[in-house]
C-alpha positions in Angstrom: -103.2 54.2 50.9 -100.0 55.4 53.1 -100.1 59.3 53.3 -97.1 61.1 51.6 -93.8 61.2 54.4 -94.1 65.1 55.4 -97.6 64.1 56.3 -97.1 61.6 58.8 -93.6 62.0 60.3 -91.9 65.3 61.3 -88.4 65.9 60.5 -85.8 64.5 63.5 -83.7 67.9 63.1 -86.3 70.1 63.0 -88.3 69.0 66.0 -84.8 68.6 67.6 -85.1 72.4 67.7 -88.5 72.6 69.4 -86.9 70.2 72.5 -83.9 72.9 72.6 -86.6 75.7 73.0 -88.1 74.1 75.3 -84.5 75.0 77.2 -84.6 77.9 76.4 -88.1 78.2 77.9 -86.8 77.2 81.5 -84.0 80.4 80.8 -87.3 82.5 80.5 -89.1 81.1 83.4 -88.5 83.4 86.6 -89.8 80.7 88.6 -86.2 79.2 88.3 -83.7 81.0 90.2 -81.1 83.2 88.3 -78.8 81.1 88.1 -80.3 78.1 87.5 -81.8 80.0 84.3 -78.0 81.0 83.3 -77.3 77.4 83.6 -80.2 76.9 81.2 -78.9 79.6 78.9 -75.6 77.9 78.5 -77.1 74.3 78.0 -78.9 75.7 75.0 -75.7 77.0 73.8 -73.6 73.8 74.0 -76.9 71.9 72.6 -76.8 74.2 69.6 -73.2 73.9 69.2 -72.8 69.9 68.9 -76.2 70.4 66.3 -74.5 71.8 64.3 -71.3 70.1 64.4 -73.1 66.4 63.9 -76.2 67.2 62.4 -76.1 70.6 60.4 -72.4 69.2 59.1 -74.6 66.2 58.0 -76.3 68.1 56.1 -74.2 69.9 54.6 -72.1 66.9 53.4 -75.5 65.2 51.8 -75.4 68.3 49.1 -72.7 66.3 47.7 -74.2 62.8 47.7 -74.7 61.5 44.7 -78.3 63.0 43.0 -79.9 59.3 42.6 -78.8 58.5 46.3 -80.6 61.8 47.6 -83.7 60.9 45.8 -83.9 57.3 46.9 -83.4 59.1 50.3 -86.1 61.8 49.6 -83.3 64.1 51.1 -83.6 67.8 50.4 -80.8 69.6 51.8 -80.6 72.8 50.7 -84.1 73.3 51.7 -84.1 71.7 54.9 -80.9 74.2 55.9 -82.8 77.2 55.1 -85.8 76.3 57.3 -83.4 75.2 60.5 -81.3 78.6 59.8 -85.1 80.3 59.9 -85.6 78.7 63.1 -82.3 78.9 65.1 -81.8 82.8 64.0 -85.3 83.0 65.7 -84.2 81.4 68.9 -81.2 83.0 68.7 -83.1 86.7 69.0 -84.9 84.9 71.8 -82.1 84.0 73.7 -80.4 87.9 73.4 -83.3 89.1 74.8 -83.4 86.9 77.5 -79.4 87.6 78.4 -79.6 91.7 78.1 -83.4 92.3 79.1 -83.6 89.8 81.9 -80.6 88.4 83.0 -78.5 91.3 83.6 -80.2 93.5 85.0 -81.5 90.7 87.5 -77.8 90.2 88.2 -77.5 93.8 88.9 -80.4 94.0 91.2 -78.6 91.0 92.8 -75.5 93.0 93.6 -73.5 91.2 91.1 -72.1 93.3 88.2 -70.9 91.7 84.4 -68.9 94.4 83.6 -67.8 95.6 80.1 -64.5 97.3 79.2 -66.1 100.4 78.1 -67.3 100.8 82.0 -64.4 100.5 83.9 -63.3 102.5 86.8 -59.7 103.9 87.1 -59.2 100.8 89.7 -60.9 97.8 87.1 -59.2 99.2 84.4 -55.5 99.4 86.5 -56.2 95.5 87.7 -57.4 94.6 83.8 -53.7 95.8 82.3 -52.3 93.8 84.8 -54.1 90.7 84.8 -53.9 91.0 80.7 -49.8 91.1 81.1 -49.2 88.8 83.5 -51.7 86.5 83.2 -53.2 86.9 79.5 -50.9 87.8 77.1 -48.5 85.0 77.0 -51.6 82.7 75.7 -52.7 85.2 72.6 -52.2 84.5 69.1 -52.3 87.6 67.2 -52.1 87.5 63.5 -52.6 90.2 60.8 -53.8 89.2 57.5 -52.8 91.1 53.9 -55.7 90.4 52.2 -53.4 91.4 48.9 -51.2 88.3 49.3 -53.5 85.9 51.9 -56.9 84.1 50.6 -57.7 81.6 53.4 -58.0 81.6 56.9 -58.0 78.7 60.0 -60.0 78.6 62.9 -60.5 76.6 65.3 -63.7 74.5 66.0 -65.4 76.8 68.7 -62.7 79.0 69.6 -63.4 82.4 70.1 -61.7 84.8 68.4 -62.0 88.5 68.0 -61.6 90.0 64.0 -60.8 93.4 63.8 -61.5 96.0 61.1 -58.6 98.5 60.3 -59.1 101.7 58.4 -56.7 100.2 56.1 -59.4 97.9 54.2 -56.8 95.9 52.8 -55.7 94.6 56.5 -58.0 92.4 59.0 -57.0 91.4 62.5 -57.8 88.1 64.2 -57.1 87.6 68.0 -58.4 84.4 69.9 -59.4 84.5 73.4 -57.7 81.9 75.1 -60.5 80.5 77.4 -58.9 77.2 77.5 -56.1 78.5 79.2 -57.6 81.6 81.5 -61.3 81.1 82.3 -64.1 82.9 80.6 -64.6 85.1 84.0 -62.7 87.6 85.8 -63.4 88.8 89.1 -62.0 92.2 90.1 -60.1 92.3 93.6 -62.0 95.4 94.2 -65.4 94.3 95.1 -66.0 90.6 94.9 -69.2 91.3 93.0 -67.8 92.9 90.5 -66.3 90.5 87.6 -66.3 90.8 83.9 -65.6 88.2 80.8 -62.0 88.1 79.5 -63.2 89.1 76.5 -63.3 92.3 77.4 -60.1 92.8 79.2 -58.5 91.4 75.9 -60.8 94.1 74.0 -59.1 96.7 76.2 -55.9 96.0 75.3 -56.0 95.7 71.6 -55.2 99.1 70.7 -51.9 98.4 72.4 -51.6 94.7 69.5 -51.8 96.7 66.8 -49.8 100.2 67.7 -49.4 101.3 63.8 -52.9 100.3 63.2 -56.2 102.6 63.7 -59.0 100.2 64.6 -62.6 100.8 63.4 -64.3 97.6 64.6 -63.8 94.7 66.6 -66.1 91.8 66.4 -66.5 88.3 68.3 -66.4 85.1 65.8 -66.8 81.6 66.3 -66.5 78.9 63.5 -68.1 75.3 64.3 -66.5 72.6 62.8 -67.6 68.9 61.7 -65.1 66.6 63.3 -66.5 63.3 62.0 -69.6 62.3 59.5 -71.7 60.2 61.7 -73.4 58.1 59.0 -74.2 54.9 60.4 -76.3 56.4 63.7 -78.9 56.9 60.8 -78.1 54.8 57.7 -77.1 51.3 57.8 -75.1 48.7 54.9 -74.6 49.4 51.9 -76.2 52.7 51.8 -73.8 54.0 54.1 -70.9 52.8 52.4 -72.6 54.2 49.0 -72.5 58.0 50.9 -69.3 57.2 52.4 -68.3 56.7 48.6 -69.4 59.4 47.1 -67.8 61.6 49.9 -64.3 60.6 49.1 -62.7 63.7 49.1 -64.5 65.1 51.7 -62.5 67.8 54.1 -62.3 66.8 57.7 -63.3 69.8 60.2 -65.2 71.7 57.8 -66.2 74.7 58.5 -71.1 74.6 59.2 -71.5 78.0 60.8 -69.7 81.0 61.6 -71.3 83.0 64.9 -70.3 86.7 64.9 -71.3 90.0 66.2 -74.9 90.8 64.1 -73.2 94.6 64.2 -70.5 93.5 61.8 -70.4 95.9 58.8 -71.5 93.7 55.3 -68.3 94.1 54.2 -66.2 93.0 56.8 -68.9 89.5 57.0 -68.2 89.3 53.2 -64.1 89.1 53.8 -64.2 86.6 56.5 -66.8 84.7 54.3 -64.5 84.5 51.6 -61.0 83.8 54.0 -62.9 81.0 55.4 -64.7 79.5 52.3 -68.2 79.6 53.9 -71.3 80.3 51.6 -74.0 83.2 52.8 -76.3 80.5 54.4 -73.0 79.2 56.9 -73.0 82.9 58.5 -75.3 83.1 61.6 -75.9 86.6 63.3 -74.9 86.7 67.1 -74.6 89.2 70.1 -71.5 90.7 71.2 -70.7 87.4 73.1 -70.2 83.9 71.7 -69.9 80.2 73.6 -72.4 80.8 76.3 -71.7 77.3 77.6 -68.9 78.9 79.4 -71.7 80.3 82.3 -72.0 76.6 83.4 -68.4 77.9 85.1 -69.8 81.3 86.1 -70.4 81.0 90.2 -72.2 83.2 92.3 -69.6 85.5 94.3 -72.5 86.4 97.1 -73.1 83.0 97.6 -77.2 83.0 97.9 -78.6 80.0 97.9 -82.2 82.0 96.8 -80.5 81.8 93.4 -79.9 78.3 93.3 -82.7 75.4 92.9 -82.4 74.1 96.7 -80.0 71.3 97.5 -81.7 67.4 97.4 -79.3 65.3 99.2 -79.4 61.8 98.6 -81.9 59.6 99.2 -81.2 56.2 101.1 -82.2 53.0 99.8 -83.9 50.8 102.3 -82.2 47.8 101.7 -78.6 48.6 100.1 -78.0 52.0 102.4 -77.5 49.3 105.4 -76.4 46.0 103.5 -72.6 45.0 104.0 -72.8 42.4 101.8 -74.6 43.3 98.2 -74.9 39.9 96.9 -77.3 38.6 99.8 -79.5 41.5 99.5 -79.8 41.0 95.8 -79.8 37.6 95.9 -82.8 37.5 98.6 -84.7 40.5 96.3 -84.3 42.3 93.1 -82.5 45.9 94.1 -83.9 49.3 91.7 -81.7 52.4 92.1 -82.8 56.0 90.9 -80.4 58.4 89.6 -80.1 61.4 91.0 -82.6 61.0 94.0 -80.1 58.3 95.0 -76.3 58.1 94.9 -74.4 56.1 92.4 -72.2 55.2 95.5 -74.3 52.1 95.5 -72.6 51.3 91.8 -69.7 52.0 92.9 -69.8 50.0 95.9 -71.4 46.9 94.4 -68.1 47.0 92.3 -65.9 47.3 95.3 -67.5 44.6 97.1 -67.1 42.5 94.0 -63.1 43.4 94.4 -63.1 42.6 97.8 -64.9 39.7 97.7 -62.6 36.1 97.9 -65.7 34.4 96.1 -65.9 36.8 93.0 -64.4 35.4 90.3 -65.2 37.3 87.2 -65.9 40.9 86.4 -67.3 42.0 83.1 -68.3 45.9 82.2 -69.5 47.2 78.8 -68.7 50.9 79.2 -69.8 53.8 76.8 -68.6 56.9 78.4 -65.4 56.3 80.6 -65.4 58.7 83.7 -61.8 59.8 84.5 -60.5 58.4 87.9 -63.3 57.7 89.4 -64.6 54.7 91.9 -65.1 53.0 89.4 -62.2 52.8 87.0 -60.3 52.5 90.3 -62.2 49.6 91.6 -61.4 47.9 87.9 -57.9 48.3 88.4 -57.7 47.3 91.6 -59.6 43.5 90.5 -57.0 43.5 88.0 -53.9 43.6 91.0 -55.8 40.9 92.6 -56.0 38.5 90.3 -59.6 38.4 89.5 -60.5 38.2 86.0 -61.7 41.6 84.2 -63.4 42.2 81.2 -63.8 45.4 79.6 -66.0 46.3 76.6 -65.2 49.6 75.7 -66.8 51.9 73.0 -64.3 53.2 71.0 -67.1 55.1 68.9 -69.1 57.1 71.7 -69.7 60.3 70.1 -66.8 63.5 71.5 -65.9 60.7 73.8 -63.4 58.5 71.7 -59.9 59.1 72.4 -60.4 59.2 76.2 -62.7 55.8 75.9 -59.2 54.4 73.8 -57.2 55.7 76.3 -59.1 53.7 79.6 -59.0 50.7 77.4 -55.1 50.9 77.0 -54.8 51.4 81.1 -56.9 48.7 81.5 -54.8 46.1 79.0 -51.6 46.7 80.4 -53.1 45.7 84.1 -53.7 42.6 82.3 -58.0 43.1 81.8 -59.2 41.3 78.6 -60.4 44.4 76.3 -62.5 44.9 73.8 -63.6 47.3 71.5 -66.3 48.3 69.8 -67.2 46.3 66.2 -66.7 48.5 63.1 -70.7 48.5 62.1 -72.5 48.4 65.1 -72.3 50.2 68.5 -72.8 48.8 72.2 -74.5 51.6 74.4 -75.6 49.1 76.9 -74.6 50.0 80.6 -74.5 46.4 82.2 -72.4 44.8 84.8 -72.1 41.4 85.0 -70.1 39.9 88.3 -69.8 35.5 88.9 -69.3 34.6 92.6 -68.2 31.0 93.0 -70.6 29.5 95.8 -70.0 26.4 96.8 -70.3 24.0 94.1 -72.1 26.8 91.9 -71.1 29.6 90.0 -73.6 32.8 90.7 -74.6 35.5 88.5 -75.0 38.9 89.9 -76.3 41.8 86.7 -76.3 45.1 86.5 -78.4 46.9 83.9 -79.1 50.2 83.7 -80.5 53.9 81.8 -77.8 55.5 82.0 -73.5 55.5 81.8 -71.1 54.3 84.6 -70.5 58.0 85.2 -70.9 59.5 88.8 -70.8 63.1 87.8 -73.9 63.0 85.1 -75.7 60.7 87.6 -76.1 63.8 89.7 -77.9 66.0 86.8 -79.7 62.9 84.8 -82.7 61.2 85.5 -82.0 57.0 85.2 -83.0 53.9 87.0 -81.1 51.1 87.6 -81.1 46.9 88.5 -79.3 44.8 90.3 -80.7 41.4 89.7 -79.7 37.7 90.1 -82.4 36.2 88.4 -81.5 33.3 86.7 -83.2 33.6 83.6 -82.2 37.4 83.5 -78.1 36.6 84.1 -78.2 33.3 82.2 -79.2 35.9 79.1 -76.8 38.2 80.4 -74.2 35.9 80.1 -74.7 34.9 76.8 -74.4 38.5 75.7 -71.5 38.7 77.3 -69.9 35.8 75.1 -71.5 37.8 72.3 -69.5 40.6 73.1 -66.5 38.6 73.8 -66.6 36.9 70.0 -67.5 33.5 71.4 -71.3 33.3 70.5 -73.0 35.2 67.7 -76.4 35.3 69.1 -77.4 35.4 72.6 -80.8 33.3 72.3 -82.4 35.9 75.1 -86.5 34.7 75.8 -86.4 37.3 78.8 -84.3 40.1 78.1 -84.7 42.6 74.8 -81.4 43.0 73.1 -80.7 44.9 70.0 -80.0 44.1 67.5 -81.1 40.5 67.8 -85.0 40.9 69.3 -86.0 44.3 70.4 -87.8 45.6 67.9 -89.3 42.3 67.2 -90.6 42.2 70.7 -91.9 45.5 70.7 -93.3 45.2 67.2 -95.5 42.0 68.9 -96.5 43.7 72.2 -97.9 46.3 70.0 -99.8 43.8 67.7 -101.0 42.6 70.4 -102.7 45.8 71.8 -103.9 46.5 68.6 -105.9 43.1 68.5 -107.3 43.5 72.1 -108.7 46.9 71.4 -110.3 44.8 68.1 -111.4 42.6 70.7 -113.3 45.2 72.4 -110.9 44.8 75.3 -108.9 47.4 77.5 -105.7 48.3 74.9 -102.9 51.0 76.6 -99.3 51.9 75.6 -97.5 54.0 77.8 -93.9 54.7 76.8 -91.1 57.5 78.1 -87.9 57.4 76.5 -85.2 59.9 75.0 -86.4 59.9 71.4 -88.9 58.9 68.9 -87.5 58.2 65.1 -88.1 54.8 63.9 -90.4 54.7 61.4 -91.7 51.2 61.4 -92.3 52.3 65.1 -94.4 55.4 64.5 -96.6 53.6 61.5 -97.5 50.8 63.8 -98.7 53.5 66.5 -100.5 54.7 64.2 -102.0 52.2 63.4 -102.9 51.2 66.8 -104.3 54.7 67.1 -106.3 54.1 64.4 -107.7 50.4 66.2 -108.6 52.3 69.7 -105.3 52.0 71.7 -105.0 54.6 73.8 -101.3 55.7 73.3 -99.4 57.7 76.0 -96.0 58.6 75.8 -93.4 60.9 76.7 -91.0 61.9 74.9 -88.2 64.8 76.6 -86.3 65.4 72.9 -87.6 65.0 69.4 -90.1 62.7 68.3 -90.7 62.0 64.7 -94.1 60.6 65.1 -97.3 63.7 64.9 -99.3 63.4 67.2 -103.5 64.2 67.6 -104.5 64.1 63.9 -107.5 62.8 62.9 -107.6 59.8 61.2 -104.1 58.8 61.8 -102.8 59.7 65.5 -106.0 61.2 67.3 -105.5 58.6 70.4 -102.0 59.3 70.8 -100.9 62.1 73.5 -97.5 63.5 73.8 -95.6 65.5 76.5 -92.3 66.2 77.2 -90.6 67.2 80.5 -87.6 70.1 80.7 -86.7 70.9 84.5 -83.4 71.0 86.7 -82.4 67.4 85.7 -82.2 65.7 82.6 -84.9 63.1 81.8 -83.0 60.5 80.7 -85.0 56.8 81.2 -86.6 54.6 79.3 -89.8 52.5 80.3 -92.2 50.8 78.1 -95.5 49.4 79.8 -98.3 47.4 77.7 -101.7 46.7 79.2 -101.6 43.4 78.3 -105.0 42.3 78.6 -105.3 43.5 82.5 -101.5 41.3 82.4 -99.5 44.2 82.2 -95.8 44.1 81.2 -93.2 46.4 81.8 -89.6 47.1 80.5 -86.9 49.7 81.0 -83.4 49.8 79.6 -81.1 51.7 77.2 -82.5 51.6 73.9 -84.9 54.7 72.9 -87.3 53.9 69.6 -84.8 54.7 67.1 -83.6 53.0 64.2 -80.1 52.8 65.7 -81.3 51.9 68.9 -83.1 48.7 67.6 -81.4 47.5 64.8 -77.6 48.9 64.9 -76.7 48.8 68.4 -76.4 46.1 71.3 -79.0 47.5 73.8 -80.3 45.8 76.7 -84.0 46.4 77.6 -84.8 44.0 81.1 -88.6 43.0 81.7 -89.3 43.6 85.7 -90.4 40.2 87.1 -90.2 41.7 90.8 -93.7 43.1 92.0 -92.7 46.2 94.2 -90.1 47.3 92.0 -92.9 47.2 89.0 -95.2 49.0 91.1 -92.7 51.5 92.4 -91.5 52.8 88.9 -95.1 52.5 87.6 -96.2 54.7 90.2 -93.1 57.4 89.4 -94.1 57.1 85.4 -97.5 57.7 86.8 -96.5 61.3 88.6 -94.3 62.6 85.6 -97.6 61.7 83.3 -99.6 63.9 85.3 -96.9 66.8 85.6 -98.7 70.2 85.4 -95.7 72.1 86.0 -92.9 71.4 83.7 -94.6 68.9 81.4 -95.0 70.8 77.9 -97.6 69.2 74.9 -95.8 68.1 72.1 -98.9 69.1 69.4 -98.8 69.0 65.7 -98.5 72.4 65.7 -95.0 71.8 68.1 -96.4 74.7 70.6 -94.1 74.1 73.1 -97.3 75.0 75.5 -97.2 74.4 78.8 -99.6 71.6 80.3 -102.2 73.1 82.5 -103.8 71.8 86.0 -107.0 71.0 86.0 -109.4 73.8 88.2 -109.0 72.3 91.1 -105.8 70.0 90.7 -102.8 70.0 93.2 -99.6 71.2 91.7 -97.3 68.1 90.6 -93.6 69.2 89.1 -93.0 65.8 88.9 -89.1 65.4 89.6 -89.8 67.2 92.8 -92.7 64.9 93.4 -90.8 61.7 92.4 -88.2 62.7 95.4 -90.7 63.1 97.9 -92.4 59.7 97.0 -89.2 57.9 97.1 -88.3 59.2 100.4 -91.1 58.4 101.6 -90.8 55.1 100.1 -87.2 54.1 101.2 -87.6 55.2 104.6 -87.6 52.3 107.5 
């Protein structure tokens, strides 16, 4: 008998919180330099922001699903809220203490001095009325409500503003603070170390806003907003369109959290309540500052690099660093990149030699997050002018990144590219390349397929792997998904390649059948799996279930996982750990023991429901020896981290792995550099 849900699978959103503590762990760790850990502080931030824009406003909207649909869902809401509010007002505390009780007075000690307005010298407070008038002012919107005559209130989706309390009860003030326009810092041009936010010089100045006014309080708000209902990344067909129905007058933008000062009076948080139509559970306490993904902006005026993680430059490959002609080095060998211990100059310059090249006929790119005039885009354009012939497949539906993904595809149309966009019910977050070079009397296939996007700048900060390949069987598939994508075939008939939502998780659902039945057989049985995520349910019960048979089940997981791990009777042969460290972990690999024949795959698509059944993934099997050894030796090192590796437990610790007496100290990314460079050298 199947135990009940909460019993065997965690809840996505509230393990999603544990991975963003784990975040805010590295903010706490003094081992990282200052401001690394301010770096950490504001990823936290900017995590916890798009939460609770996509998945807290998801929540919120289910309240109004239809009572039968909930059920049939087993979706609880209200509850659910309440214990993620419970949480994040807990990490919240966490992460003030970290910012007053550790951060600044560590920048203090460091010579550099966040200053407020109520500390300014005669000098910071003369350069703050002029910076505010000649630099500030212009941008403010200042508005004074009658709470007589006005009943509602717009804000912005994460704006800052500042709401002010006048002795008059009957009058509020709100006041945003134009970051967009001026910059969250200001640096005083008397003393380079000396800076302050521009909050404050605004806070300085409002006294002089409101003349005819006495001010008893001034407060920092921010409201998150919902800016689309992202349904189908969790239910599919005609559920969906059943929630989508019974959400029919649904308010875009609505308003899931207001963030303001926890020293706001009650009844100044019960006016703004009521001018923005929130409920008591939408109001989340705060410090004095709000949007702390602005430090990712904040630089170090003394320039030391001590509070910096030291500078990794690039690693060479061995074969591309000194190849003038990519197609005969992947043609003669298989080709693995690793993002960011190697540039993604070698993506970029596979493309340009593609341009360049007299034999290259075709060019086809799926692309999921468009990087803004880059090499890339460039290189596109450029095949375009000379005639080659370009196609585009570009997601119109990648999450934040919509409009500018619509706006590449329109560039890349009017150069004359054949375009396509993404399908209304399914998704492509494949990151392949596909280019056909007419030798001779035969047309070659040169792929692409890789972890992560065709984006140089979160190359440098994510953790992904990458193929260039002209296997036959590998781009014959290739090609056929291509024509897929292109509305020509409707299924790709892949034996070699994984694609979703055609065979993936039929492929994976056999490799793990098969483990099971070796371990039956008495025979060596081993998963070992690192991806994004963990959700799929079908997924999880079959680990189980190979859990229960004797497979020994390794995986790592860097954000949630919905699968509990070390229980008895249901998971105690499945181990879990999760890696947080100055890049973000962001490949998958899956590798089955096979008997003593192991296979091996990497690719796009995390274990998730959406990954496997509503959107086109590509997940490549590695045919070529050294490149199968070389990234089973680098999952090796980050399974044996004992530096940033955390255990993700049933009782989601967050606790640190520990060496062994004895064992050397392995931070893995640091040790995955040194091994490749050592590896790539001639």
């Amino acid at each position: 008998m199947q135990q009940p849900t909460e019993d065997r699978f965690r809840h996505r959103d509230l393990n999603w919180l544990y991975f963003n503590e784990r975040v805010l762990q590295e903010a706490e760790d003094k081992k990282n330099p200052l401001f690394e850990r301010i770096r950490f502080l504001a990823i936290f931030s900017s995590n916890l922001d798009e939460y609770f824009r996509v998945r807290v406003s998801q929540l919120r909207q289910m309240k109004r699903v239809e009572k039968s649909i909930r059920k049939k869902l087993d979706l609880k809401p209200n509850r659910l809220t309440k214990q993620i509010l419970k949480i994040v007002k807990e990490h919240q505390e966490r992460f003030g203490d970290i910012y007053t009780k550790q951060i600044l007075p560590e920048l203090s000690a460091n010579d550099i001095h966040l200053i407020d307005s109520d500390h300014f010298d005669e000098k910071q407070q003369k350069f703050a009325n002029y910076y505010f008038e000649h630099s500030i002012k212009n941008h403010l919107e200042i508005k004074k409500i009658d709470l007589s005559t006005e009943n509602d209130l717009f804000l912005d989706n994460a704006m800052i503003y500042f709401l002010i309390g006048f002795k008059n009860e009957n009058h509020l003030g709100i006041v945003n603070i134009p970051v967009d326009k001026c910059g969250r810092f200001v640096y005083f041009e008397h003393g380079k170390n000396m800076l302050t936010y521009l909050d404050e010089i605004i806070r300085s100045e409002l006294p002089c806003l409101f003349p005819n006014d006495k001010i008893t309080g001034i407060y920092e708000i921010k409201l998150s907003r919902d800016a689309e209902l992202y349904i189908e990344d969790q239910y599919e067909g005609v559920l969906a369109e059943k929630i989508y129905d019974s959400l029919d007058q649904r308010a875009d933008g609505q308003p899931t959290r207001l963030l303001y000062d926890a020293k706001m009076p009650k009844d100044l948080q019960k006016k703004v309540r009521n001018l923005l139509k929130l409920g008591k559970i939408d109001m989340m306490p705060g410090g004095k500052y709000h949007n702390f993904k602005d430090f990712l902006s904040l630089k170090d005026p003394t320039e030391n690099p001590e509070l910096q993680f030291e500078k990794q430059a690039p690693i060479p490959h061995r074969v591309l660093e000194h190849s003038n002609n990519f197609f005969d080095a992947i043609k003669e060998k298989d080709q693995l990149v690793h993002f960011p211990y190697m540039s993604f100059h070698y993506v970029e310059k596979f493309l340009d030699h593609a341009v360049k090249d007299e034999k290259v006929t075709h060019i086809k790119i799926s692309l999921y997050r468009v990087a803004d005039n880059s090499p890339l885009t460039s290189s596109l354009l450029e095949a375009l002018e000379k005639g080659k012939n370009v196609t585009v497949f570009v997601e119109a539906k990648a999450r934040f990144d919509e409009e500018n993904n619509i706006i590449w595809g329109r560039k890349f149309k009017e150069k004359g590219a054949n375009v396509i966009y993404s399908y209304p019910k399914i998704k492509v977050h494949s990151k392949i390349m596909m280019i056909t070079r007419q030798e001779g009397e035969e047309s070659v296939n040169y792929s692409y397929i890789g972890t992560g996007n065709f984006n140089n700048e979160t190359s440098k900060i994510y953790c992904d792997h990458a193929l260039f390949t002209a296997n036959k069987e590998l781009t014959k598939e290739m090609f056929r998904l291509f024509m897929v994508l292109e509305g020509e075939l409707i299924v790709p008939r892949e034996k070699h390649l994984l694609i979703s939502p055609f065979s993936t998780r039929q492929k994976f659902t056999t490799l793990i059948y098969n483990e099971i039945e070796n371990a039956r057989m008495g025979k060596k049985a081993k998963i070992t799996a690192k991806m994004n995520s963990l959700e799929d349910y079908e997924i999880i019960d079959l680990l189980y279930k190979a859990s229960k048979a004797g497979v020994e089940i390794r995986l790592l997981v860097r954000g949630f996982t919905c699968l509990i791990p070390g229980v008895e009777g249901l998971s105690e042969n499945i181990y879990i750990t999760s890696i947080v460290d100055r890049y973000l972990e962001h490949g998958r690999i899956y590798l089955f023991e096979n008997g003593g024949e192991e296979i091996m795959y990497f690719g796009s698509a995390d274990w998730m429901n959406r990954n496997l059944d509503r959107r086109i993934e590509v997940v490549t099997p590695i045919y070529d020896k050294d490149i199968f050894a070389e990234l089973k030796d680098i999952l090796a090192i980050q399974l044996s981290d004992n530096v940033k590796a955390r255990i993700q437990d049933s009782r989601e610790s967050n606790q640190y792995v520990e060496a062994e007496e004895g064992a050397k100290s392995n931070r893995s990314q640091y040790s995955i550099y040194e091994y490749l460079k050592q590896k790539h050298t001639i």
